[in-house]
N, C-alpha and C positions, 0 to 999 in steps of 0.2 A: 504494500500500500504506500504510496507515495507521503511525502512527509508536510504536513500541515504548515507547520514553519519555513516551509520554503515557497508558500505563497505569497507574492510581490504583496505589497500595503495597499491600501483605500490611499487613493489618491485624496488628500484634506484641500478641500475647498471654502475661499472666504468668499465665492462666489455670492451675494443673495438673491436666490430664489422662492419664487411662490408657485402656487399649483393659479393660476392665475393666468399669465402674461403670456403662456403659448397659443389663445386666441390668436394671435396676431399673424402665426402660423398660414400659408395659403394650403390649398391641399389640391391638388391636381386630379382632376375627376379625370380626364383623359388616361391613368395611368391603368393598369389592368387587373394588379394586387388589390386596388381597392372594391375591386370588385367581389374579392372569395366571398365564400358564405362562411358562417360561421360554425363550430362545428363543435361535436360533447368532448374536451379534454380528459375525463374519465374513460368513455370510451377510445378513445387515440391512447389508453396505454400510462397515462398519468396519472398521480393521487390526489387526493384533498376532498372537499368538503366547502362550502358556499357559506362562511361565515353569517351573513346575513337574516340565511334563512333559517339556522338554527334556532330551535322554538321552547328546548328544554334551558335555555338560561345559560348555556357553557358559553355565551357569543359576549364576555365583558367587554367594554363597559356599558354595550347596549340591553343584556341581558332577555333579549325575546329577537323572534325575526321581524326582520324592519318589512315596514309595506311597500309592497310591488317585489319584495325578493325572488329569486327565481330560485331552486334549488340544485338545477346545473350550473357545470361551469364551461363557458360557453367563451371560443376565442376563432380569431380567424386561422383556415384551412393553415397558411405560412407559418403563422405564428405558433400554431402546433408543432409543427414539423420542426423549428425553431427549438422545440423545448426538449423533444424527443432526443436532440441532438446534444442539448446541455445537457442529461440525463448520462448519456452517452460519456460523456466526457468526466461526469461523477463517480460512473460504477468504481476505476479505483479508489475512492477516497471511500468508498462501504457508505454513499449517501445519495438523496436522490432529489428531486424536487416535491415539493406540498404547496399546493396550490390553496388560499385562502378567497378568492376571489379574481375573475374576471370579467365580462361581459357585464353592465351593471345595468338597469332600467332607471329612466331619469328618475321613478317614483321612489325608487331606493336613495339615489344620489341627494333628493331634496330630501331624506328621511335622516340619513347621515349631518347633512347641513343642518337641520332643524336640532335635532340632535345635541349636537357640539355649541348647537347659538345658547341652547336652553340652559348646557354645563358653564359653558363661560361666563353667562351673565347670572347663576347663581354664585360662581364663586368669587365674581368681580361686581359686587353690586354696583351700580350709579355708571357702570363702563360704556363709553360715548360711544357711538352709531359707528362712527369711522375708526374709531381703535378696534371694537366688534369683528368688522370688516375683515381688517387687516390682520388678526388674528384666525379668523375662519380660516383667508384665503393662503393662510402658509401651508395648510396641511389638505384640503378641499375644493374641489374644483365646483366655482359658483353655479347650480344648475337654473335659477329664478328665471334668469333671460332666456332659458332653451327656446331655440327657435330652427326648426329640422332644416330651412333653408340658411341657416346662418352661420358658417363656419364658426366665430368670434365666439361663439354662446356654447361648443360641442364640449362639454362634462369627455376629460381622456378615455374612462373608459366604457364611457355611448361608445368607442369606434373597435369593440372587440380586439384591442391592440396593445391594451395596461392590464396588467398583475398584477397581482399581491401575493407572494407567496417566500416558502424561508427552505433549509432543510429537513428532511428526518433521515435514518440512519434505515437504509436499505434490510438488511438483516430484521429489524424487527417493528419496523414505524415507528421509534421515539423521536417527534421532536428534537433537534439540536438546539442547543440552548443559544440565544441571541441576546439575550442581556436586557430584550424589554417584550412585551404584549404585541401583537395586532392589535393597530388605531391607537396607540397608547402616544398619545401626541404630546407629547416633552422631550426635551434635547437627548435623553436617552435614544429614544427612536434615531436618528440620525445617523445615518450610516458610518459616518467617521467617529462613533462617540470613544467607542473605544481604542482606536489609530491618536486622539486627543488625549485619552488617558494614562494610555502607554508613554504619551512624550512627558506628561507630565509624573510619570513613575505612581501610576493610583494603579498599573494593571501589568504584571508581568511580562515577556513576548510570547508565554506560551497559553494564555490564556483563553480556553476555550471560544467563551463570547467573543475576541478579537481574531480567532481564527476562521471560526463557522462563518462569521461575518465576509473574511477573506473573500473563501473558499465560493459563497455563492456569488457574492461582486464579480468575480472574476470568469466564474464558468456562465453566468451571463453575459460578461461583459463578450465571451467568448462567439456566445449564440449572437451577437449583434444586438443586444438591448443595452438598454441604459437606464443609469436609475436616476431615480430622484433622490438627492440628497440628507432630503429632511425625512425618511422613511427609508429605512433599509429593506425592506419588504417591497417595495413599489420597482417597477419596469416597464418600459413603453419600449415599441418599436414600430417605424413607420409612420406612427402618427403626430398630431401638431405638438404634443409635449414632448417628444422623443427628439423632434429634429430641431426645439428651440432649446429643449437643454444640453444636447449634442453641439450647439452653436456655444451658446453662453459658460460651460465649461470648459468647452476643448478648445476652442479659435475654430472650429470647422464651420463651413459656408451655409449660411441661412439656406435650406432648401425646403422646396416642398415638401408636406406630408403625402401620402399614396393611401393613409387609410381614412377615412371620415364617419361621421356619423354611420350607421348602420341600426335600423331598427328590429324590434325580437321576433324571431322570426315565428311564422302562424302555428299556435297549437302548443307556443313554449307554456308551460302551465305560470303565471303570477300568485304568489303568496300574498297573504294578508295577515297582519300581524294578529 
């Protein structure tokens, strides 16, 4: 088995980013990928479980499933093939992919927003409209504006093209420890928290949390995704969040996105909380 410590670091970014500003993103309907359909990631061979729609309370800190959840986990035809392939690249490390979410229905995405607006301004009483704002849109992609002809308004993953997901360990499906929750939105989450606390000597080099963390950065980074920063859990590819954080991290050239909006397709069944 190859040796965990020999995985390069999380790149530390003083980049700031939000789940916000990749509206701005064009998307080229002309292109042909954005055409796939979308397809059951459990059936193509992959694991997980649809956080959302979980009903018996294991889904903290939402603790019921959110309305409109879907209980598949639903991604585009490439973007499968995509994982199957990081999958690929894990069997030596004895680890695989867990998939927590992706394909999401806006009813979900505004369910999430509602959600986190109701946490925040209990535990920040008197907190002003626009600090509010700016706090949601670090971790949430604003769904209110949805508007199916409107690129600017497309929540990442309306476009079957964002993730959520971590490791578990092949051999018997445990969970690899990551050092914080899904959705668990504090600086913990943050993909480089632990690359931060290793410089500052709070985490040894061999420290599980700061390898697991590695190990999937990397074997995505592999598959051609990219993540978002402030969520170690989080992945796009193709779509308007992928090729504006691929810009604003790397120096690489503003391009279009190839996957957009896409709606659910007929007969996907919708939950109700």
């Amino acid at each position: 088995m190859p040796a965990l410590v020999e995985i390069p670091p999380i790149p530390i970014h003083d980049v700031t980013l939000t789940a916000h500003g990749y509206g701005e993103v064009p998307v080229d309907a002309s292109d042909a990928r954005g055409r796939e359909p979308l397809v059951d990631l459990v059936q193509m061979g992959l694991a997980g479980e649809n956080f959302y729609a979980i009903s018996n309370g294991g889904n903290a800190p939402y603790r019921k499933r959110l309305d409109g959840s879907i209980s598949a986990l639903l991604a585009r035809k490439g973007i499968a093939e995509k994982l199957l392939e990081v999958n690929r690249f894990l069997e030596p490390y004895g680890a695989e992919l867990y998939l927590w979410d992706a394909y999401r229905p806006i009813a979900t995405q505004a369910g999430i927003w509602d959600f986190f607006a109701r946490t925040y301004e209990a535990e920040t009483p008197g907190i002003d409209h626009d600090t509010l704002q700016t706090l949601l849109r670090h971790y949430i992609s604003d769904p209110r504006a949805f508007h199916e002809q409107d690129p600017s308004t497309w929540p990442t993953h309306s476009t079957g093209a964002a993730l959520d997901l971590t490791l578990r360990a092949s051999s018997d499906g445990t969970l690899l420890s990551m050092g914080a929750g899904f959705d668990q939105m504090d600086a913990s989450a943050h993909t480089d928290f632990y690359e931060r606390a290793l410089l500052a000597g709070e985490v040894p080099p061999d420290d599980p949390r700061l390898l697991n963390r590695r190990l999937l950065y990397h074997a995505m980074g592999r598959g051609g995704f990219v993540n978002y920063p402030k969520e170690y859990w989080h992945y796009d590819c193709g779509n308007q969040m992928a090729q504006w954080n691929r810009a604003k991290l790397f120096g690489a050239p503003l391009k279009p996105a190839w996957y957009g909006y896409t709606p659910l397709p007929d007969g996907t069944a919708r939950d109700k909380t």
